[in-house]
BAFI-3210 file (N, C-alpha, C; in Angstrom, 3 decimals, decimal comma, padded with zeros to 6 digits):
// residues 166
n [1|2|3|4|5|6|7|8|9|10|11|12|13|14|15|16|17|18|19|20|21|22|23|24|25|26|27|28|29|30|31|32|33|34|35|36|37|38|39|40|41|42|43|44|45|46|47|48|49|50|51|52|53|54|55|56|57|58|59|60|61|62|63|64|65|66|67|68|69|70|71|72|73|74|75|76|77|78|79|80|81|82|83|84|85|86|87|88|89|90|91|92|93|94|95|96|97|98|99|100|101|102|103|104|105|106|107|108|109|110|111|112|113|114|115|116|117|118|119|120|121|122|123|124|125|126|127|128|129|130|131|132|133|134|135|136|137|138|139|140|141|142|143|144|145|146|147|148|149|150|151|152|153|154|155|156|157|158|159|160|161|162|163|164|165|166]
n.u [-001,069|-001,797|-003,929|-003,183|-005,621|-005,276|-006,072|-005,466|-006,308|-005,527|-004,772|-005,506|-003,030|-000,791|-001,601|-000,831|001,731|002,374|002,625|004,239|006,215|006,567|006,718|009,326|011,120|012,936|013,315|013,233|011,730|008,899|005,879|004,833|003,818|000,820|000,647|000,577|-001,512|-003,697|-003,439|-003,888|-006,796|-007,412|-007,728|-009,084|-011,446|-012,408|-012,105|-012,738|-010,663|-008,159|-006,313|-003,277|-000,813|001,688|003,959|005,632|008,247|008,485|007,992|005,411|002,069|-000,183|-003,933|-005,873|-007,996|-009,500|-011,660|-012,519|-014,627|-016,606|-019,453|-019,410|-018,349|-016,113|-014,718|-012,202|-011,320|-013,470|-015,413|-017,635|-019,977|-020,246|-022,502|-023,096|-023,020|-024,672|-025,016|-024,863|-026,131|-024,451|-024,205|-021,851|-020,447|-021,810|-020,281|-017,573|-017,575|-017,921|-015,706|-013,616|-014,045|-014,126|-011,397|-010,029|-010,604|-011,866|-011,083|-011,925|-013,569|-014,530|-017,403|-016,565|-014,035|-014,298|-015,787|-013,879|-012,147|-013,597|-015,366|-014,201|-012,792|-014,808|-017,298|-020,193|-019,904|-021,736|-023,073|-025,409|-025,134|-022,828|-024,379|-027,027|-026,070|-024,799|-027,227|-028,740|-026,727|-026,466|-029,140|-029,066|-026,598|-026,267|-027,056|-029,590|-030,292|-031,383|-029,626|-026,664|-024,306|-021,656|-020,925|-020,912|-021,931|-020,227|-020,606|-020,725|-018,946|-017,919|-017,992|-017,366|-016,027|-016,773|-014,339|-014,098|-015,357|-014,876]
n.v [-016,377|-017,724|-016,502|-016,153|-016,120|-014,223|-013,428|-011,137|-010,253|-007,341|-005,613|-002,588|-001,270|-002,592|-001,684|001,208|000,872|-000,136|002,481|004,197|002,756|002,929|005,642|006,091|005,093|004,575|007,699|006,637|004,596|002,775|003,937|004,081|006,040|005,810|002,964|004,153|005,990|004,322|002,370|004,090|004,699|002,622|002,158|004,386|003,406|004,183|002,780|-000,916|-002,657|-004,022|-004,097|-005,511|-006,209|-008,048|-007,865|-009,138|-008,310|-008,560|-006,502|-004,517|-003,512|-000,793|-001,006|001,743|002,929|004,940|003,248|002,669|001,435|001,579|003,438|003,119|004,066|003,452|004,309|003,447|004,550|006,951|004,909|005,293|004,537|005,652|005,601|006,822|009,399|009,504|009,148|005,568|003,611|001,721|-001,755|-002,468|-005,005|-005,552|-003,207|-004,221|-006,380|-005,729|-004,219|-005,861|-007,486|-005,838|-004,816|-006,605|-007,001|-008,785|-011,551|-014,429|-015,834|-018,179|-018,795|-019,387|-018,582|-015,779|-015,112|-015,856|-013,656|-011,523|-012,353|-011,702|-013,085|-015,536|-016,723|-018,536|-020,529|-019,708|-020,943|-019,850|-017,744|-015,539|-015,457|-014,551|-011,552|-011,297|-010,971|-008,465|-006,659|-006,194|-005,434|-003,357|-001,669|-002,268|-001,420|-002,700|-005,315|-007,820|-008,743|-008,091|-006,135|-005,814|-007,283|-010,376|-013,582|-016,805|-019,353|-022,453|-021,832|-019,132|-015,859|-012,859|-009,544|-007,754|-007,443|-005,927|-003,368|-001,185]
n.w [-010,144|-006,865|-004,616|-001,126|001,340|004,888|008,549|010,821|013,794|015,800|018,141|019,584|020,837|019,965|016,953|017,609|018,257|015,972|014,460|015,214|014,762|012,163|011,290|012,457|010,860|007,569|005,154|002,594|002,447|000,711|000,572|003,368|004,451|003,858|005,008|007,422|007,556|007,207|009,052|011,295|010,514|011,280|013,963|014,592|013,869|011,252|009,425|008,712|008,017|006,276|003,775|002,406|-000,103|-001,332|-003,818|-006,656|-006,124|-003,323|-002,180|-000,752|-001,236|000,029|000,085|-000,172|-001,532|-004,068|-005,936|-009,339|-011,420|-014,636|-014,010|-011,335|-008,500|-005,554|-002,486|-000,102|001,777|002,544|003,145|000,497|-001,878|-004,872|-007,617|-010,729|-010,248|-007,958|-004,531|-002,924|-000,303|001,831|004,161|006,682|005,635|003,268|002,411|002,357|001,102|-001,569|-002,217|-001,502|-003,862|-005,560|-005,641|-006,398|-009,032|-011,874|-011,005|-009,817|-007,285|-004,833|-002,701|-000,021|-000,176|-000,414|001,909|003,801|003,332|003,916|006,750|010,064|012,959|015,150|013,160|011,578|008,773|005,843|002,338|001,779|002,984|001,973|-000,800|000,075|000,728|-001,972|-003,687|-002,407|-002,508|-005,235|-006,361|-004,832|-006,325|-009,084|-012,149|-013,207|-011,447|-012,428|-014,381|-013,595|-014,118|-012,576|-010,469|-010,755|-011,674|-011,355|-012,918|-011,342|-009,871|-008,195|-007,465|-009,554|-009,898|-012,622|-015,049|-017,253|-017,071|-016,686]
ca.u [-000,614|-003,200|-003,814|-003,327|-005,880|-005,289|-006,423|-005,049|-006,389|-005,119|-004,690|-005,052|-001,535|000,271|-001,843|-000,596|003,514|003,186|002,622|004,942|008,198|006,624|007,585|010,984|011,738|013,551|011,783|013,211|010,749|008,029|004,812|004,675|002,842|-000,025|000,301|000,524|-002,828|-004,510|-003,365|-004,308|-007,807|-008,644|-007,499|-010,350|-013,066|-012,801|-012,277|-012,512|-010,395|-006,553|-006,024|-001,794|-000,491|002,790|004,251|006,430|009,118|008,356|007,544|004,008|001,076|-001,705|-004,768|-007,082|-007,826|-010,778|-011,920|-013,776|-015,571|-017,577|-020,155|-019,389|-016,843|-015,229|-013,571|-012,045|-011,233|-014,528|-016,794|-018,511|-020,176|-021,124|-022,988|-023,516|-023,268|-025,877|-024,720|-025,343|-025,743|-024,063|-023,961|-020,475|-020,141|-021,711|-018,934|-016,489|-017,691|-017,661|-014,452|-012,867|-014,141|-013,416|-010,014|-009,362|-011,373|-011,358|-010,365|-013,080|-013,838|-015,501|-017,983|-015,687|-012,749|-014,959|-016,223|-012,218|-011,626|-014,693|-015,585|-013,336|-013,363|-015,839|-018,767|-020,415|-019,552|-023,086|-022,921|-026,472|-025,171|-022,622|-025,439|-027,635|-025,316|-024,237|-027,882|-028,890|-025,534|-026,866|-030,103|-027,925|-025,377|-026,730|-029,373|-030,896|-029,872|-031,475|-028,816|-025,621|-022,966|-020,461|-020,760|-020,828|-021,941|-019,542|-021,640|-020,313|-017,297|-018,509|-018,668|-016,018|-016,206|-016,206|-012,763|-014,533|-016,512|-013,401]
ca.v [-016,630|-017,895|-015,344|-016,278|-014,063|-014,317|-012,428|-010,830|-009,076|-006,205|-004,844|-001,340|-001,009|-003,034|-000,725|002,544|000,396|-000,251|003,616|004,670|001,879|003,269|006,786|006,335|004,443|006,043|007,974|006,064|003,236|002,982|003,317|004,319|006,847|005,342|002,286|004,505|006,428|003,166|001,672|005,035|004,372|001,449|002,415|005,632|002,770|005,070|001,792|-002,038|-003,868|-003,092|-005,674|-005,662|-007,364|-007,970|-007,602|-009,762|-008,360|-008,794|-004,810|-004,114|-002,253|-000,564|-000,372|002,529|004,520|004,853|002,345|003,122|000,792|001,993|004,315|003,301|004,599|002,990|004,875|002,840|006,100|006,954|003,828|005,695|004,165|006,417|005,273|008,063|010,588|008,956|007,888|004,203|003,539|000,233|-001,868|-002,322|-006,360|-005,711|-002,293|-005,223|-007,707|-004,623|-003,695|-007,081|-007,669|-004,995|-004,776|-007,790|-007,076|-010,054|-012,629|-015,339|-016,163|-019,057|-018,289|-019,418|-017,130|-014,443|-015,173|-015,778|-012,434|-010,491|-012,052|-011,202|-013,999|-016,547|-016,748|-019,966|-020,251|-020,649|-020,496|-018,808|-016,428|-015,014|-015,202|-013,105|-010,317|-010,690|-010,266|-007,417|-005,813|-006,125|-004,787|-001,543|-001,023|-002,706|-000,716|-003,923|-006,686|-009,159|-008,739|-007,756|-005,704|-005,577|-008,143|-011,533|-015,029|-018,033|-020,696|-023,611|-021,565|-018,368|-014,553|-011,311|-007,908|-007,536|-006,861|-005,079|-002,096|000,121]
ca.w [-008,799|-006,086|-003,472|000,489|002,374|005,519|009,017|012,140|015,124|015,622|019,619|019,689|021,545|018,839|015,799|017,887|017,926|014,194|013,975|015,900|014,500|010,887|011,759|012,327|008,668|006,806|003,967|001,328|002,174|-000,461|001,117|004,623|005,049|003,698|005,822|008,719|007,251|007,162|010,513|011,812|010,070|011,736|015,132|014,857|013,601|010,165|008,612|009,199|007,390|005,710|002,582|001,777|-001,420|-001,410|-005,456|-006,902|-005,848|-002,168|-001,988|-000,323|-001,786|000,746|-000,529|000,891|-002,535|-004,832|-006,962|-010,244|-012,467|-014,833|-013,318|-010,354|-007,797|-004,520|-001,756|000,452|003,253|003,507|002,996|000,081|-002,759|-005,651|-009,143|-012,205|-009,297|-006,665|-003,289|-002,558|000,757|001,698|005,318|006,572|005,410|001,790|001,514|002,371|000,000|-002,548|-002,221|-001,919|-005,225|-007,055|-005,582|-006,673|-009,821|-013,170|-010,311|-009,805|-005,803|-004,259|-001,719|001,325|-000,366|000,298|003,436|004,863|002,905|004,883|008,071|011,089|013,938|015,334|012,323|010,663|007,169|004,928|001,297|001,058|003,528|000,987|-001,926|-000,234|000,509|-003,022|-004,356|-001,466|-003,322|-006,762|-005,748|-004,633|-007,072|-010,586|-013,274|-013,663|-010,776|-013,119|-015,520|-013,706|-014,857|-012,037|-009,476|-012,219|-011,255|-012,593|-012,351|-010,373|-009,375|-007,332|-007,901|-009,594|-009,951|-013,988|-015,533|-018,549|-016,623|-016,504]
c.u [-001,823|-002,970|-003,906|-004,325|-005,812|-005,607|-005,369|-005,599|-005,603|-004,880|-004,353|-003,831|-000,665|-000,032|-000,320|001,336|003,609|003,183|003,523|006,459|007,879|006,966|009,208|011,457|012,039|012,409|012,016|012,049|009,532|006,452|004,031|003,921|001,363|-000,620|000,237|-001,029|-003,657|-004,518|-004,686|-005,945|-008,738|-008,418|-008,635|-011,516|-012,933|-012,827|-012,081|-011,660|-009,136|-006,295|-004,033|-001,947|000,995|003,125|005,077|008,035|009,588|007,899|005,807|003,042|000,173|-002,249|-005,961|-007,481|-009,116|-010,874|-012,689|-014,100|-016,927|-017,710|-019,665|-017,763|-016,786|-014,504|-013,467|-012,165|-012,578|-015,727|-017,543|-018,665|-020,897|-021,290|-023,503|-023,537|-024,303|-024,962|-025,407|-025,258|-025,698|-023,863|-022,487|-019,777|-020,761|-020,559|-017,620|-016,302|-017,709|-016,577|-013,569|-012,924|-013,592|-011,944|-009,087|-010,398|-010,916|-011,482|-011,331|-012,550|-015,054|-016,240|-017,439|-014,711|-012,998|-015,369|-014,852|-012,266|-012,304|-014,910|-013,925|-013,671|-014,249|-017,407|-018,929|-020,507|-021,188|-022,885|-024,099|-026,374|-024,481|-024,068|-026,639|-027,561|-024,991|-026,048|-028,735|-027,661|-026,059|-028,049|-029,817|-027,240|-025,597|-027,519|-030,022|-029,769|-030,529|-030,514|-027,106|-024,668|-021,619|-020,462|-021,432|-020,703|-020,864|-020,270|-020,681|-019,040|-017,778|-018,803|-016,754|-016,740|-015,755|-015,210|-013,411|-015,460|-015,332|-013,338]
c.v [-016,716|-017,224|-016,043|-015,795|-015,136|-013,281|-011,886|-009,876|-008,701|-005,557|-003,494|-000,641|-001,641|-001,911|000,490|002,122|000,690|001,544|004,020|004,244|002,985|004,947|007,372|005,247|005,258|006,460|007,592|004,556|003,663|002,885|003,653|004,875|006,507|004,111|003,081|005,209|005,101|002,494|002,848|004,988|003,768|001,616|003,379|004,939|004,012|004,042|000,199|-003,001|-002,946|-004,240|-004,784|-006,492|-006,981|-008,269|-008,966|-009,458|-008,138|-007,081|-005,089|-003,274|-002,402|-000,219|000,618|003,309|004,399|004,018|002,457|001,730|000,908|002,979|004,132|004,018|004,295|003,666|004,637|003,911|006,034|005,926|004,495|004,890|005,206|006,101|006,001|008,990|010,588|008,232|006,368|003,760|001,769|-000,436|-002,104|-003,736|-006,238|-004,305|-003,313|-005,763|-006,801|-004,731|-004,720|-007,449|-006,882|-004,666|-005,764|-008,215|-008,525|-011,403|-013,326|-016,072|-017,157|-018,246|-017,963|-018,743|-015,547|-014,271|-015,063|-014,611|-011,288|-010,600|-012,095|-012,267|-014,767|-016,335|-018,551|-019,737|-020,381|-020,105|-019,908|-017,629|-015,081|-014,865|-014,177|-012,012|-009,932|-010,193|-009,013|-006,286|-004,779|-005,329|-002,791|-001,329|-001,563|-002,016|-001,180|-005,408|-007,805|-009,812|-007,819|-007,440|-005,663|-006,372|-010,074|-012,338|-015,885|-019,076|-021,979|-023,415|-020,140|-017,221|-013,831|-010,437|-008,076|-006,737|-005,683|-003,757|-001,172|001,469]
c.w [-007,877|-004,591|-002,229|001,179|003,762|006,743|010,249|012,674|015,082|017,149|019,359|020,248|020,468|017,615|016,334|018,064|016,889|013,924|014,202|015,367|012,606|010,621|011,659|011,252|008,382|005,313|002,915|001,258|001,492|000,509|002,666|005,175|004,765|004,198|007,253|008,672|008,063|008,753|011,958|011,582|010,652|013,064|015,812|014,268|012,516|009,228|009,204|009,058|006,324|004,661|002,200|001,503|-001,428|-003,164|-005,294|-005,991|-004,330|-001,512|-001,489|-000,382|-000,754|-000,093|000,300|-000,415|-002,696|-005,817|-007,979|-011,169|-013,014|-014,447|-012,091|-009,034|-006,212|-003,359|-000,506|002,153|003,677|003,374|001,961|-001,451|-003,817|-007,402|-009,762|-010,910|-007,855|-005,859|-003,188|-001,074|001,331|003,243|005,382|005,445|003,582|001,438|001,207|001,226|-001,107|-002,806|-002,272|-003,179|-006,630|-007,254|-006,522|-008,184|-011,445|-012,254|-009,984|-008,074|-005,780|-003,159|-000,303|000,573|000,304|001,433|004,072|004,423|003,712|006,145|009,097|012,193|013,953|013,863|011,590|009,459|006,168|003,542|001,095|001,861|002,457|-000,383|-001,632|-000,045|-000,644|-003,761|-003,217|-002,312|-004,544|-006,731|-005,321|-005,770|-008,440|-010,902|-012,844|-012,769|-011,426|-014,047|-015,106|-014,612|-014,379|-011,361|-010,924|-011,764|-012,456|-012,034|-011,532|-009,644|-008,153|-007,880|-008,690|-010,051|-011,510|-014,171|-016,779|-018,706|-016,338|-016,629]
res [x|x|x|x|x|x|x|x|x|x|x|x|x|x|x|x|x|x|x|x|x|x|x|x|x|x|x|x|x|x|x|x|x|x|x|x|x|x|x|x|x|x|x|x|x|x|x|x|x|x|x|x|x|x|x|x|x|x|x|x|x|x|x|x|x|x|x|x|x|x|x|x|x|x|x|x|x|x|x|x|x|x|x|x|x|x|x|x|x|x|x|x|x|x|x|x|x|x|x|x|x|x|x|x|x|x|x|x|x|x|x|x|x|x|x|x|x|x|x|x|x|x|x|x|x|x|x|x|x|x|x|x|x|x|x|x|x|x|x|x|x|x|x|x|x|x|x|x|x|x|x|x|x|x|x|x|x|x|x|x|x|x|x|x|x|x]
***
């Protein structure tokens, strides 16, 4: 299935509505409190950016968790990147491009996929802008950035987060 991403501003008065209508749901809805976490998240600048996937069966997964691959480990809450037990310290736009990837780990992205998926508003699209966030990344979070293990060029197609570092 080929993923949509799409964006929306956000008005801090609409965030602090959606909290507020998600409240009074009833508690059989799947999910809630963790979109209300998350809304809540980005309202305190604790996080930038809220990715929902709607399932097959029209149901809606938030993602805010931890992500592991491999050595490495993901956590969306607090922006933290940690490999064999070492912090990584990451700017906000490569945690993005992190985390988009691995979320969406196996899945092969063009350069502009990733760019709609990361930037937020007015930016000019450049394909060596993505490339050198992704090797500034690699540089951080690879053994050996000559020889990636987690961030994986497809040649004439773009970048993924290896399916096989699990």
């Amino acid at each position: 299935m080929k993923k949509k991403i799409g964006f929306v501003s956000l008005e801090p008065s609409l965030a602090q509505w959606l909290v507020e209508k998600i409240k009074t749901a009833p508690a059989s809805v799947s999910g809630k409190q963790e979109f209300s976490d998350a809304i809540c998240a980005l309202i305190h600048n604790e996080s930038t950016s809220l990715m929902i996937e709607l399932s097959e069966s029209g149901q809606s997964d938030v993602f805010f968790d931890v992500i592991q691959c491999g050595g490495l480990s993901i956590d969306a809450k607090t922006r933290r990147v940690v490999r064999d037990g070492e912090e990584i310290f990451l700017t906000p736009k490569e945690f993005d491009i992190l985390y988009f990837l691995a979320r969406n780990r196996g899945e092969v992205f063009t350069k502009e996929q990733i760019y709609q998926a990361v930037w937020v508003g007015e930016y000019l699209f450049d394909d060596s802008n993505i490339m050198a966030f992704i090797r500034k990344l690699r540089k951080k979070i690879e053994p050996n950035p000559d020889a990636p293990e987690y961030i994986l060029t497809i040649w004439g197609i773009g970048y993924k987060m290896n399916d096989r570092n699990q």
